[in-house]
CHARMM-style PDB file with segment names, atoms N, HN, CA, C and O in Angstrom:
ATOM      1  N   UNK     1      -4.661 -36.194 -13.102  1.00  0.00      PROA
ATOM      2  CA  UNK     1      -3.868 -35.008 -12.852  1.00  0.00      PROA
ATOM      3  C   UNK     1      -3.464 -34.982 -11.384  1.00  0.00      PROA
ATOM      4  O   UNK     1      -4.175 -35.539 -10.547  1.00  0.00      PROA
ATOM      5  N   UNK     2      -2.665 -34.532 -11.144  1.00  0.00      PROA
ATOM      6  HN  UNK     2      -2.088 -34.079 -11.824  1.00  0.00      PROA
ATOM      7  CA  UNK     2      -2.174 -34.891  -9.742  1.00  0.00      PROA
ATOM      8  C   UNK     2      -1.227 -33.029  -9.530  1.00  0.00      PROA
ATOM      9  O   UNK     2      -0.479 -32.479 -10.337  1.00  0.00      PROA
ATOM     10  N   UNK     3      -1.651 -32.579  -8.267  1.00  0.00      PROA
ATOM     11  HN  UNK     3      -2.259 -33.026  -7.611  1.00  0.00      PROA
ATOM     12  CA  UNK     3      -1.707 -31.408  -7.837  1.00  0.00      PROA
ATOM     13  C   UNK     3      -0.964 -31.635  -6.560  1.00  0.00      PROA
ATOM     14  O   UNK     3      -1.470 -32.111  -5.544  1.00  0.00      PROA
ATOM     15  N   UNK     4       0.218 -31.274  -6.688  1.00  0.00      PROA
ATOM     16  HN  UNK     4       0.630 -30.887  -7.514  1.00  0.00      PROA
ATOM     17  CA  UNK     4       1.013 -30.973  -5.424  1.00  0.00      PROA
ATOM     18  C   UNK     4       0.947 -29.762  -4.810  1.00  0.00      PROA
ATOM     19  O   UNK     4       0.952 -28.650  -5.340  1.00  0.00      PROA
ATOM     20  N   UNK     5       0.843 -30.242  -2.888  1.00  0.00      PROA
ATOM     21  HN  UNK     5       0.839 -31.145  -2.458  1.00  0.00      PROA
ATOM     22  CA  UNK     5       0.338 -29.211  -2.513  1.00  0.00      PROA
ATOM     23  C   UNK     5       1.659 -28.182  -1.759  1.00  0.00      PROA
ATOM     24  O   UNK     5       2.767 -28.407  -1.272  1.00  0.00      PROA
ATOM     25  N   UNK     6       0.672 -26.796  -2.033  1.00  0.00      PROA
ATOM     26  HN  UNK     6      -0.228 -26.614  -2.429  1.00  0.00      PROA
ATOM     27  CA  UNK     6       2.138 -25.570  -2.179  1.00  0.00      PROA
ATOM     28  C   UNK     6       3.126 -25.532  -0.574  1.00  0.00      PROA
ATOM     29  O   UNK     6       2.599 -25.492   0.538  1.00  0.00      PROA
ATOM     30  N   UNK     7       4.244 -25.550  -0.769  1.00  0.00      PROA
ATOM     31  HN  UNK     7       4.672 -25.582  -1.672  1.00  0.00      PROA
ATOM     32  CA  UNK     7       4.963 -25.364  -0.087  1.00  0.00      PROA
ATOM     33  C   UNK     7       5.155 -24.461   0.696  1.00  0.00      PROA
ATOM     34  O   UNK     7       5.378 -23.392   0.129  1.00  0.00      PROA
ATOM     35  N   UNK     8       5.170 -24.409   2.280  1.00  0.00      PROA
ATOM     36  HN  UNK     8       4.989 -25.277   2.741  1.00  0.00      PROA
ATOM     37  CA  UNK     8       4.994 -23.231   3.016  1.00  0.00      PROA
ATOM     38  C   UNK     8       6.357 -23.294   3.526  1.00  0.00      PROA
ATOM     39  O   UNK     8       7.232 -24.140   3.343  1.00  0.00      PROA
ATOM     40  N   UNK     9       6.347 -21.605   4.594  1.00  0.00      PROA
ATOM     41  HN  UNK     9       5.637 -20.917   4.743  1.00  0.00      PROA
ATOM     42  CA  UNK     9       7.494 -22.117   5.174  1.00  0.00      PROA
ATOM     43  C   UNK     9       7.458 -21.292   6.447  1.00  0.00      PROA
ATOM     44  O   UNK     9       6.405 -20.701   6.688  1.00  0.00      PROA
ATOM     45  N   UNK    10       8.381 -21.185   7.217  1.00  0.00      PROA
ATOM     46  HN  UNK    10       9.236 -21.664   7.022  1.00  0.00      PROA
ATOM     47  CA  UNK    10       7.702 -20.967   8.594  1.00  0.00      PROA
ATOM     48  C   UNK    10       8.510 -19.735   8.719  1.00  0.00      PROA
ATOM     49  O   UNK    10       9.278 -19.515   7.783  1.00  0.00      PROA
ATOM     50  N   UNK    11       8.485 -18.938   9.642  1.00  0.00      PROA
ATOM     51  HN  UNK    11       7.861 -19.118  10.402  1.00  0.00      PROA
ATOM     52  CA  UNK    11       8.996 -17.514   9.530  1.00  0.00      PROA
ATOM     53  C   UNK    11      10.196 -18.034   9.951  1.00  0.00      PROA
ATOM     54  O   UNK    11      11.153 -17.638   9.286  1.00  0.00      PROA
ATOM     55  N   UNK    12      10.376 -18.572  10.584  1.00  0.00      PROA
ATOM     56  HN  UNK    12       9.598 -18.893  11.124  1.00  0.00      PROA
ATOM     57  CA  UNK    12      12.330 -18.848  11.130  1.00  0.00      PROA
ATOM     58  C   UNK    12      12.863 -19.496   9.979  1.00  0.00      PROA
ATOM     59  O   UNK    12      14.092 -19.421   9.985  1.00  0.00      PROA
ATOM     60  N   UNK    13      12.267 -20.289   8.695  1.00  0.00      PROA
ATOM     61  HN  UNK    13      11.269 -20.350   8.690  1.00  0.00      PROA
ATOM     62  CA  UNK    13      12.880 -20.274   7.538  1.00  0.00      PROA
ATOM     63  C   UNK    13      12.983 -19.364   6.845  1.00  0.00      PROA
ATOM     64  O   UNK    13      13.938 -19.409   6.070  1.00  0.00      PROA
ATOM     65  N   UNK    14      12.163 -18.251   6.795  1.00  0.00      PROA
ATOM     66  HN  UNK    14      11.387 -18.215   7.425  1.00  0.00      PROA
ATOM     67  CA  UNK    14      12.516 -17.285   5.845  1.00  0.00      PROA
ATOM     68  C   UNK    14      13.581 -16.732   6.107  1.00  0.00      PROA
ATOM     69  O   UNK    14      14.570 -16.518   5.407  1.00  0.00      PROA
ATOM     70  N   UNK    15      13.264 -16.418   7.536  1.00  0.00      PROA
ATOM     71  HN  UNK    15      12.460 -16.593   8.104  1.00  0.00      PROA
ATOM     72  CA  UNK    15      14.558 -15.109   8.198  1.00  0.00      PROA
ATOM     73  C   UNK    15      15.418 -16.047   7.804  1.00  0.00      PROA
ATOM     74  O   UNK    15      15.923 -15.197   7.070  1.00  0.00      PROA
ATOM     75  N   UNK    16      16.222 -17.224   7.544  1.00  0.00      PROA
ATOM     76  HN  UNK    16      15.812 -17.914   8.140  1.00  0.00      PROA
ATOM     77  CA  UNK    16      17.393 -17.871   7.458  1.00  0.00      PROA
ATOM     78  C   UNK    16      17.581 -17.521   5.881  1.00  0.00      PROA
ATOM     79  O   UNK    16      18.528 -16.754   5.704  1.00  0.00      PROA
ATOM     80  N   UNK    17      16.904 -17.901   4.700  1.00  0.00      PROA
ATOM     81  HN  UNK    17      16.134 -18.524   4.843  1.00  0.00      PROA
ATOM     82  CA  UNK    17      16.783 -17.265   4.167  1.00  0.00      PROA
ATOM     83  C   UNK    17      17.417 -15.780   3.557  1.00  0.00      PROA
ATOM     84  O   UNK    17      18.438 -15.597   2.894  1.00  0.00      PROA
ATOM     85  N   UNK    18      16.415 -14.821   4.043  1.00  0.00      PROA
ATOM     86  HN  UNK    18      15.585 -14.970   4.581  1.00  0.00      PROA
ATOM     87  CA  UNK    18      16.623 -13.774   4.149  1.00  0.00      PROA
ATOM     88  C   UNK    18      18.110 -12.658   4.958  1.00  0.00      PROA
ATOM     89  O   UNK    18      18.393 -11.480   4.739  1.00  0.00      PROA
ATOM     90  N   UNK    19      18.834 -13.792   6.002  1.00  0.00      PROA
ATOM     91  HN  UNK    19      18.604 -14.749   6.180  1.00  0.00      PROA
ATOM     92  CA  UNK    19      19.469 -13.775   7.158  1.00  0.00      PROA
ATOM     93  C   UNK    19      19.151 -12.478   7.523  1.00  0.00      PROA
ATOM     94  O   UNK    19      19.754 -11.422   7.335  1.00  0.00      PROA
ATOM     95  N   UNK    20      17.824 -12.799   8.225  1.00  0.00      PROA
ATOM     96  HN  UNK    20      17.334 -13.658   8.378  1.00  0.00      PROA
ATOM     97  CA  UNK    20      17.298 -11.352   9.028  1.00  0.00      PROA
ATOM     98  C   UNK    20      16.710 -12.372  10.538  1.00  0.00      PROA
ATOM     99  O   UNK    20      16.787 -13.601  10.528  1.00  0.00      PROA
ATOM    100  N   UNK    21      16.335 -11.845  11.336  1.00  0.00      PROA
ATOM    101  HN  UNK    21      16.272 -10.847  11.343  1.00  0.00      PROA
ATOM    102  CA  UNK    21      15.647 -12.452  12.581  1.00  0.00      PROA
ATOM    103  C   UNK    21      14.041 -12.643  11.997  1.00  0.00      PROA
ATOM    104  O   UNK    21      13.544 -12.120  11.000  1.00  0.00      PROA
ATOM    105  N   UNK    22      13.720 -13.125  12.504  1.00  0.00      PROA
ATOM    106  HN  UNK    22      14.124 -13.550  13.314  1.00  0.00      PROA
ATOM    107  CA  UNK    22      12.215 -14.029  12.684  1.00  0.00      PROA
ATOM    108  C   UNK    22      11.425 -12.980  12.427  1.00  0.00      PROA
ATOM    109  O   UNK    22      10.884 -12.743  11.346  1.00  0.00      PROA
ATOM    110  N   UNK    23      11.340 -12.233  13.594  1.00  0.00      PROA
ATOM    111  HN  UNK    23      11.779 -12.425  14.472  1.00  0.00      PROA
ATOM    112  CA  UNK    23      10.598 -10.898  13.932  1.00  0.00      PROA
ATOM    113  C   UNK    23      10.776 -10.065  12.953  1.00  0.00      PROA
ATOM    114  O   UNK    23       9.806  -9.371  12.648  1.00  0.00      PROA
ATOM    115  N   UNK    24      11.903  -9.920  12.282  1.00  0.00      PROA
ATOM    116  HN  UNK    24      12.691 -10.484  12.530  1.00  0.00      PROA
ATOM    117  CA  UNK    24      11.805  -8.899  10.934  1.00  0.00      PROA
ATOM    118  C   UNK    24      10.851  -9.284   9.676  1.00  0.00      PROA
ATOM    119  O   UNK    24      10.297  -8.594   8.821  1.00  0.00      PROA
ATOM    120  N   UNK    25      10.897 -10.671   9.925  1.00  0.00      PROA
ATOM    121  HN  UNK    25      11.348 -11.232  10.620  1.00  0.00      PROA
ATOM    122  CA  UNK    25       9.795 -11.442   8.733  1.00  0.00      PROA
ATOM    123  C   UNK    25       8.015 -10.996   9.400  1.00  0.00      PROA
ATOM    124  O   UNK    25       7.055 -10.563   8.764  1.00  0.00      PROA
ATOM    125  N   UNK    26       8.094 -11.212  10.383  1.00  0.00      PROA
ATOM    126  HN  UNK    26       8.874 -11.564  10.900  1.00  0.00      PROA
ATOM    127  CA  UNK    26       6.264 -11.023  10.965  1.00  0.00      PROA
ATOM    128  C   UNK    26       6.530  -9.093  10.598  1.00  0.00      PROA
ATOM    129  O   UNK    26       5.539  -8.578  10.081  1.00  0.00      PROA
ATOM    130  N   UNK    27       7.231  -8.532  10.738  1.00  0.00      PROA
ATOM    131  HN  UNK    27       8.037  -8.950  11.158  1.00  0.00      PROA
ATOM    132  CA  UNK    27       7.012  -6.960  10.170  1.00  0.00      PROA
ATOM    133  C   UNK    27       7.311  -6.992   8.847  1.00  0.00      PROA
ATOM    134  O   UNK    27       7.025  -6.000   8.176  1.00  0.00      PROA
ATOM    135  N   UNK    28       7.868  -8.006   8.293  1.00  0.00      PROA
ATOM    136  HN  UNK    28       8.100  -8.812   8.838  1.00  0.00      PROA
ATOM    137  CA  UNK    28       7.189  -7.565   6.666  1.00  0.00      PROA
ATOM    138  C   UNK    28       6.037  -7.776   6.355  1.00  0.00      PROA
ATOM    139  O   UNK    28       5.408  -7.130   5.518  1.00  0.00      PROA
ATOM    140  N   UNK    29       5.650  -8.665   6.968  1.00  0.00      PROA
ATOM    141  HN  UNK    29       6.162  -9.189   7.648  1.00  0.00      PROA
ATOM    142  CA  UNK    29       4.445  -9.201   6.917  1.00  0.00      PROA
ATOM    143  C   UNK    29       3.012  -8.343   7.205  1.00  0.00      PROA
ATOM    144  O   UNK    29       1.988  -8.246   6.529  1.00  0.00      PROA
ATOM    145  N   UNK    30       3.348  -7.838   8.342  1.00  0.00      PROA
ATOM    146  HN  UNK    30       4.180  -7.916   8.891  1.00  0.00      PROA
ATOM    147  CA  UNK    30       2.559  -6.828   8.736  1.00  0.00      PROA
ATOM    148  C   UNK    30       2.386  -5.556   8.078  1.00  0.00      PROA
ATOM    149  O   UNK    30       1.380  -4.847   8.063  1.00  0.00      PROA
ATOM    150  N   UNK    31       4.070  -5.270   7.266  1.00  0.00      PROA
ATOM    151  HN  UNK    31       4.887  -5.846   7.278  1.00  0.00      PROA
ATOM    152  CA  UNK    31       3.896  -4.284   6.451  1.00  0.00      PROA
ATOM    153  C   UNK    31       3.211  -5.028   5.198  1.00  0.00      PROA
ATOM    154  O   UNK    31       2.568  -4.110   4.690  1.00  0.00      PROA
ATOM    155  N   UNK    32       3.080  -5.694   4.743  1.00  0.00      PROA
ATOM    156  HN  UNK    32       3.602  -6.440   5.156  1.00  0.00      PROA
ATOM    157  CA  UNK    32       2.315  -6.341   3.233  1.00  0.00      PROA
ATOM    158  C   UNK    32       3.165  -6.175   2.276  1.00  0.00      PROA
ATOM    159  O   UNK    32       2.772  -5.941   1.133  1.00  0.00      PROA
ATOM    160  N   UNK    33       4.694  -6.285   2.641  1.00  0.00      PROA
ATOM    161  HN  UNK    33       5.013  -6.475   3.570  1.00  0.00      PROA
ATOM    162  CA  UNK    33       5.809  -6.879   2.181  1.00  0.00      PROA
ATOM    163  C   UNK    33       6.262  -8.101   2.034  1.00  0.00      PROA
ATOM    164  O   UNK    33       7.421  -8.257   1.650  1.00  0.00      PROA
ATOM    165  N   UNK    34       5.325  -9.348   2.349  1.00  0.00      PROA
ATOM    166  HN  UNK    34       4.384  -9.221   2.661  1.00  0.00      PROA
ATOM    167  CA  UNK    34       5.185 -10.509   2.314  1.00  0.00      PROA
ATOM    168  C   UNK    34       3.909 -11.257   2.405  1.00  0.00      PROA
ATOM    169  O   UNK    34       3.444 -11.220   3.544  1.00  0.00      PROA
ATOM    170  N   UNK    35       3.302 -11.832   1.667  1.00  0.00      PROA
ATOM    171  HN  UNK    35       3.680 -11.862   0.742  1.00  0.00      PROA
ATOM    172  CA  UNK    35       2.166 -12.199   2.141  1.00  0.00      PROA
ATOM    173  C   UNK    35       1.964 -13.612   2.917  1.00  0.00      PROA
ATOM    174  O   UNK    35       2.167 -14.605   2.218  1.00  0.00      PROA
ATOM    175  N   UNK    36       1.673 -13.785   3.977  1.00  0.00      PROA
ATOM    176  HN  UNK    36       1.508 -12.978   4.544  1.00  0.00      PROA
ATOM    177  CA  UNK    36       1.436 -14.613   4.757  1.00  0.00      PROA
ATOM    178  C   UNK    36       0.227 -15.599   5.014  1.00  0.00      PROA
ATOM    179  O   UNK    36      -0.689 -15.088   4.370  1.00  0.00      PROA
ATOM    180  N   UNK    37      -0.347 -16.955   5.730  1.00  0.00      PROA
ATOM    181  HN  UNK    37       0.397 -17.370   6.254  1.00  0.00      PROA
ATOM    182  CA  UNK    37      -1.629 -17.529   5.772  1.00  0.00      PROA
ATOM    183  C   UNK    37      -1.318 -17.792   7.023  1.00  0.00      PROA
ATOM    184  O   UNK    37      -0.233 -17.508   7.530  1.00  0.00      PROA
ATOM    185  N   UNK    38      -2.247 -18.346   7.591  1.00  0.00      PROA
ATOM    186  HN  UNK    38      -3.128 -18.577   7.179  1.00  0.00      PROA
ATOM    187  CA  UNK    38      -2.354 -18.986   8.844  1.00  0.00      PROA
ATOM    188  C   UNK    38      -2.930 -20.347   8.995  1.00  0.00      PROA
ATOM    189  O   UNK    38      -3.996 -20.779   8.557  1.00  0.00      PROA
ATOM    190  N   UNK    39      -1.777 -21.089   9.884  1.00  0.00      PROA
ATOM    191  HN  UNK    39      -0.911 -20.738  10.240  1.00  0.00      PROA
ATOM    192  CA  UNK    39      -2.381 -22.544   9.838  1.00  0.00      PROA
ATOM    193  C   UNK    39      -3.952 -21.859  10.857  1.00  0.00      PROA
ATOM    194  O   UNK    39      -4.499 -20.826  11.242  1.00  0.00      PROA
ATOM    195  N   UNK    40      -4.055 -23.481  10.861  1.00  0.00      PROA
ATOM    196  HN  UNK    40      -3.610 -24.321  10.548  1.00  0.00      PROA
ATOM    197  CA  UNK    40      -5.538 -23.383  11.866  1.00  0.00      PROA
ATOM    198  C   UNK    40      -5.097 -23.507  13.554  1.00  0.00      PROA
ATOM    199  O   UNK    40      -5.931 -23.405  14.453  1.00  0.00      PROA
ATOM    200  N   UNK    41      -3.563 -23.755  13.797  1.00  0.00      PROA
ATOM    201  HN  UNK    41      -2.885 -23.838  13.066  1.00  0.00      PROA
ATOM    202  CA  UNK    41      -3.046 -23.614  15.453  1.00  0.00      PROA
ATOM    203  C   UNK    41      -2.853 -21.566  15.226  1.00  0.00      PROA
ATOM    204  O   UNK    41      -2.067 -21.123  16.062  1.00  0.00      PROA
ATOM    205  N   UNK    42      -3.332 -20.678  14.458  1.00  0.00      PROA
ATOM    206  HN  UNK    42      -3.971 -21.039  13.778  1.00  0.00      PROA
ATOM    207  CA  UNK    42      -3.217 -19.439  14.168  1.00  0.00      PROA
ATOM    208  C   UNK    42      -1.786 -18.969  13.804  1.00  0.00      PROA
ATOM    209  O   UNK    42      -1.493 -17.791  14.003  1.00  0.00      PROA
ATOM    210  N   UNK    43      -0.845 -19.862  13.260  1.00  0.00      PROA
ATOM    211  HN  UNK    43      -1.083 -20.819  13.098  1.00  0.00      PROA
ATOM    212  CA  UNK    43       0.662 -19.845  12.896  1.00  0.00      PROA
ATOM    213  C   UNK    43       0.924 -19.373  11.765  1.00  0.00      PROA
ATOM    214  O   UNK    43       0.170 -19.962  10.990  1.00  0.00      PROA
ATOM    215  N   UNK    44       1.896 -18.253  10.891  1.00  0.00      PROA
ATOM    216  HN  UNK    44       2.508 -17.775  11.520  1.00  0.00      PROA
ATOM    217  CA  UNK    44       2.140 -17.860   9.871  1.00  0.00      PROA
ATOM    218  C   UNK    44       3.200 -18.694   9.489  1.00  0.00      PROA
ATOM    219  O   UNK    44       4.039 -19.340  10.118  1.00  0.00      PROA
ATOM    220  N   UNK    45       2.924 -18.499   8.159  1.00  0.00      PROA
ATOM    221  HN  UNK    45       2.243 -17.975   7.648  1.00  0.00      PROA
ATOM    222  CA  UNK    45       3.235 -19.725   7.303  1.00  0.00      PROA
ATOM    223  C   UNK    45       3.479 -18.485   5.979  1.00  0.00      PROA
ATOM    224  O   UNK    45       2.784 -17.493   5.756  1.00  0.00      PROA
ATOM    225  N   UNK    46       4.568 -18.910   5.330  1.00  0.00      PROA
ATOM    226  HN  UNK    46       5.131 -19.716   5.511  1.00  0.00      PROA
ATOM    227  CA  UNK    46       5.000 -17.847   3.720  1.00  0.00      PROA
ATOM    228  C   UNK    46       5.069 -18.917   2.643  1.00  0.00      PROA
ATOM    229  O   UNK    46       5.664 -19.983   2.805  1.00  0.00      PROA
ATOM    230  N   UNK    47       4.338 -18.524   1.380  1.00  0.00      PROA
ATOM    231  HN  UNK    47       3.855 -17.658   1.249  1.00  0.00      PROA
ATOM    232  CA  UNK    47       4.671 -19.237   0.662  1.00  0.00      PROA
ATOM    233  C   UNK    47       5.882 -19.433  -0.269  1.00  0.00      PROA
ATOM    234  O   UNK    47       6.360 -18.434  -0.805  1.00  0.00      PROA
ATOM    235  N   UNK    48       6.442 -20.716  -0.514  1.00  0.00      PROA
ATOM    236  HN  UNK    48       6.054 -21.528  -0.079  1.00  0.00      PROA
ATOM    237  CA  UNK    48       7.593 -20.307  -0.674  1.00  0.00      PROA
ATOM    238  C   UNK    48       8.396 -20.096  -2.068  1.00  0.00      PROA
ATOM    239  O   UNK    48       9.600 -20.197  -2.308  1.00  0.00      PROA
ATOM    240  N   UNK    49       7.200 -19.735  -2.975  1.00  0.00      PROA
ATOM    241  HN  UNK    49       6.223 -19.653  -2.781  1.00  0.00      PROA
ATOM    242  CA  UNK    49       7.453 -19.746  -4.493  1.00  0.00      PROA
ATOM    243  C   UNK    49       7.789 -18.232  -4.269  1.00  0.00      PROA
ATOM    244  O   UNK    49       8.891 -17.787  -4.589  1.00  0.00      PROA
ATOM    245  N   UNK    50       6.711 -17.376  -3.655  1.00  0.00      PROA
ATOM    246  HN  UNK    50       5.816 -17.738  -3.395  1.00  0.00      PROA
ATOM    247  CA  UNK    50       6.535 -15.836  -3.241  1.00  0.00      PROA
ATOM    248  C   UNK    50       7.676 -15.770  -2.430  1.00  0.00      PROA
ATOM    249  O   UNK    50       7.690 -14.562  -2.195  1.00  0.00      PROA
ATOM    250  N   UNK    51       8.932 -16.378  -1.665  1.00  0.00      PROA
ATOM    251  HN  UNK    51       8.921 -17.359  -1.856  1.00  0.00      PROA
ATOM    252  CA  UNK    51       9.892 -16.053  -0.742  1.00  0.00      PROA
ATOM    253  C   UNK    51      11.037 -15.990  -1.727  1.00  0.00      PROA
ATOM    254  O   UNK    51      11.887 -15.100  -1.705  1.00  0.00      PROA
ATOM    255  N   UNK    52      10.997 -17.373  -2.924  1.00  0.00      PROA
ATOM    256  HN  UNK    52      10.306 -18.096  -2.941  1.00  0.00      PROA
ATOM    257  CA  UNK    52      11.684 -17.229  -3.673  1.00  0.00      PROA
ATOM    258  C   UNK    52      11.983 -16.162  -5.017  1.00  0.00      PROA
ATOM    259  O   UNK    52      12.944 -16.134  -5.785  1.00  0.00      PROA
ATOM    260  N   UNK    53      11.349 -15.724  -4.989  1.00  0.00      PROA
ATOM    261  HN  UNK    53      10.567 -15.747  -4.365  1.00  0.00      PROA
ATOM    262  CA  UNK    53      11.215 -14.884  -6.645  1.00  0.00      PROA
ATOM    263  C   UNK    53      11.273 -13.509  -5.444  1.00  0.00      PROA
ATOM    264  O   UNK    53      12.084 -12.654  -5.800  1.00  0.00      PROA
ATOM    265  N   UNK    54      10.719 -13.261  -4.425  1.00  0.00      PROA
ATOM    266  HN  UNK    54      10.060 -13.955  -4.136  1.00  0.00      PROA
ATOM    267  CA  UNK    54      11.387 -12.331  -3.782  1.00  0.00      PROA
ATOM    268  C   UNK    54      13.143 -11.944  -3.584  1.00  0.00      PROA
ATOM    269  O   UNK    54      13.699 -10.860  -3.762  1.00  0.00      PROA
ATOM    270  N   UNK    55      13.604 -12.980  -3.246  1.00  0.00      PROA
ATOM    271  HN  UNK    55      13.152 -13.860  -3.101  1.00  0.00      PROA
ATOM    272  CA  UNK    55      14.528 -13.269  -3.309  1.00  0.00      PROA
ATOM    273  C   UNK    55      15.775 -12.954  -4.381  1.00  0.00      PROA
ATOM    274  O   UNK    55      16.872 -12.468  -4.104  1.00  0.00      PROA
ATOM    275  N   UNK    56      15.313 -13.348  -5.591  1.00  0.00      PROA
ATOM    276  HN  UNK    56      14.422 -13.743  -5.816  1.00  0.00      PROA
ATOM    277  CA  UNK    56      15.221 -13.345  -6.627  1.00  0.00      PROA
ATOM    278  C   UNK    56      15.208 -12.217  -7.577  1.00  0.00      PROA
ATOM    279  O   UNK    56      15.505 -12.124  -8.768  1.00  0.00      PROA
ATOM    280  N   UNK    57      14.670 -11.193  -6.480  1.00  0.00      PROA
ATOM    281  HN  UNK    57      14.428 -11.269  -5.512  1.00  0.00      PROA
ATOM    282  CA  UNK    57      14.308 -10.257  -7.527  1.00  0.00      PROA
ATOM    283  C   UNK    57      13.322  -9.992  -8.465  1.00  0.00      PROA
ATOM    284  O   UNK    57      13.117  -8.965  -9.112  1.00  0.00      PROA
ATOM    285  N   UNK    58      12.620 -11.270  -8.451  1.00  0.00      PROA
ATOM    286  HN  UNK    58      12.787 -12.104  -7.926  1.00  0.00      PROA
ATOM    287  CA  UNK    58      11.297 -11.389  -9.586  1.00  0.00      PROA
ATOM    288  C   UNK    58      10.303 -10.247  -9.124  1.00  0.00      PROA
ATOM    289  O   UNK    58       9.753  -9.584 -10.004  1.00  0.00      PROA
ATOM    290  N   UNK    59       9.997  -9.933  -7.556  1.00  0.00      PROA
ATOM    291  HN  UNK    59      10.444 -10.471  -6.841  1.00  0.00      PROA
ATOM    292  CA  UNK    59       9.047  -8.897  -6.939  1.00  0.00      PROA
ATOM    293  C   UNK    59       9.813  -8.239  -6.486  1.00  0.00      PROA
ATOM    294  O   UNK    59      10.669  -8.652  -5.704  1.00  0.00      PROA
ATOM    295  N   UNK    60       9.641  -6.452  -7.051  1.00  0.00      PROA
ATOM    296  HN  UNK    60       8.945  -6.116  -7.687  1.00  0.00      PROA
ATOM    297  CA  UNK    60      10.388  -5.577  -6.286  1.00  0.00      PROA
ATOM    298  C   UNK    60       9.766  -5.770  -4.751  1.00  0.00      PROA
ATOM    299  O   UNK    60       8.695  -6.258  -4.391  1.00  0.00      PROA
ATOM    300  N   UNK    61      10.846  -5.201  -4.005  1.00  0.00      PROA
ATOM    301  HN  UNK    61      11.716  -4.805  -4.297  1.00  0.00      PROA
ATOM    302  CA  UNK    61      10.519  -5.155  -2.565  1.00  0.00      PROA
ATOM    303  C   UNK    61      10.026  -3.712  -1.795  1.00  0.00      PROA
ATOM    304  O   UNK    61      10.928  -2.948  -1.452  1.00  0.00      PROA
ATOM    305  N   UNK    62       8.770  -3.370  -1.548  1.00  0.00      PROA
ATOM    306  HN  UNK    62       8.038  -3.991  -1.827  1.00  0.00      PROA
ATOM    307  CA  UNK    62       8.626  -2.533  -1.265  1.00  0.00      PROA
ATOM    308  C   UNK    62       9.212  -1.882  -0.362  1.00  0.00      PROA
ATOM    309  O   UNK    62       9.416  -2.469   0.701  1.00  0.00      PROA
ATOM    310  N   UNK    63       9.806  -0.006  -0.568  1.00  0.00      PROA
ATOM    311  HN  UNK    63       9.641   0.470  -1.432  1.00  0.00      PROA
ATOM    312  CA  UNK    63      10.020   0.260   0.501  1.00  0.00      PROA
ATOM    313  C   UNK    63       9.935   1.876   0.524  1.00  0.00      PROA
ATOM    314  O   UNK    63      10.177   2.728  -0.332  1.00  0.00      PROA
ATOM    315  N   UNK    64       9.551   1.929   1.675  1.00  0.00      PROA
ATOM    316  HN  UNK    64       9.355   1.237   2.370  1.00  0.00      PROA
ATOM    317  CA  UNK    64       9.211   3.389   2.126  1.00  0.00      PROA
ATOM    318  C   UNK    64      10.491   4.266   1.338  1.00  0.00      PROA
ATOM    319  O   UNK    64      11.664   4.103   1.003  1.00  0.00      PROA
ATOM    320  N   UNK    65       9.540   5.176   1.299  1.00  0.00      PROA
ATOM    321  HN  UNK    65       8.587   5.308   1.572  1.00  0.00      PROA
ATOM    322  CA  UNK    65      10.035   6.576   0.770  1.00  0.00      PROA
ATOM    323  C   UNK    65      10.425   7.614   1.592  1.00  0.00      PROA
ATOM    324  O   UNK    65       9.630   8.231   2.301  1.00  0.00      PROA
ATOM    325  N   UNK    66      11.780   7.870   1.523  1.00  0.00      PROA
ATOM    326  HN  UNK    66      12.426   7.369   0.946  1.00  0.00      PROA
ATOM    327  CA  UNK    66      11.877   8.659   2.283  1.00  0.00      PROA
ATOM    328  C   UNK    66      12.375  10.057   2.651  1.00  0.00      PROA
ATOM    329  O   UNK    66      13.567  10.364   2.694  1.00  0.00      PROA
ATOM    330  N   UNK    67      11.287  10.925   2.930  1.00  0.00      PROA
ATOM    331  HN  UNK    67      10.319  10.675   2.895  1.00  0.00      PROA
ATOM    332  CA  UNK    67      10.760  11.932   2.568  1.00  0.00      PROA
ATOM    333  C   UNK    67      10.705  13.123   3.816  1.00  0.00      PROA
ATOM    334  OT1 UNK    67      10.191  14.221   3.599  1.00  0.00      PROA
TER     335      UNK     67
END
């Protein structure tokens, strides 16, 4: 069996992506609107099955209520 390993992607890919800036990706992130890992240099990293189906529409996107 052979297990390929998951595809990350770096916040300046998402924001391209997303076409948002970098920094808007580390505040989704922070909001837990994206879930993020960290290499071991302490670097966020998105996975990119979760960037895609975001994307996608597969995960609503959370967002404040506003009230």
């Amino acid at each position: 069996m052979s297990t390929t390993p998951e595809q990350l992607l770096t916040p300046a890919e998402v924001a391209a992506l997303f076409r948002v800036d970098p920094k808007t990706v580390t505040r989704w992130a922070n909001a837990g609107r994206l879930t993020s890992v960290r290499t071991l240099g302490g670097h966020r990293r998105f996975r990119e099955a979760e960037v895609r189906a975001l994307l996608e529409g597969a995960i609503p996107a959370q967002r404040p209520s506003a009230e």
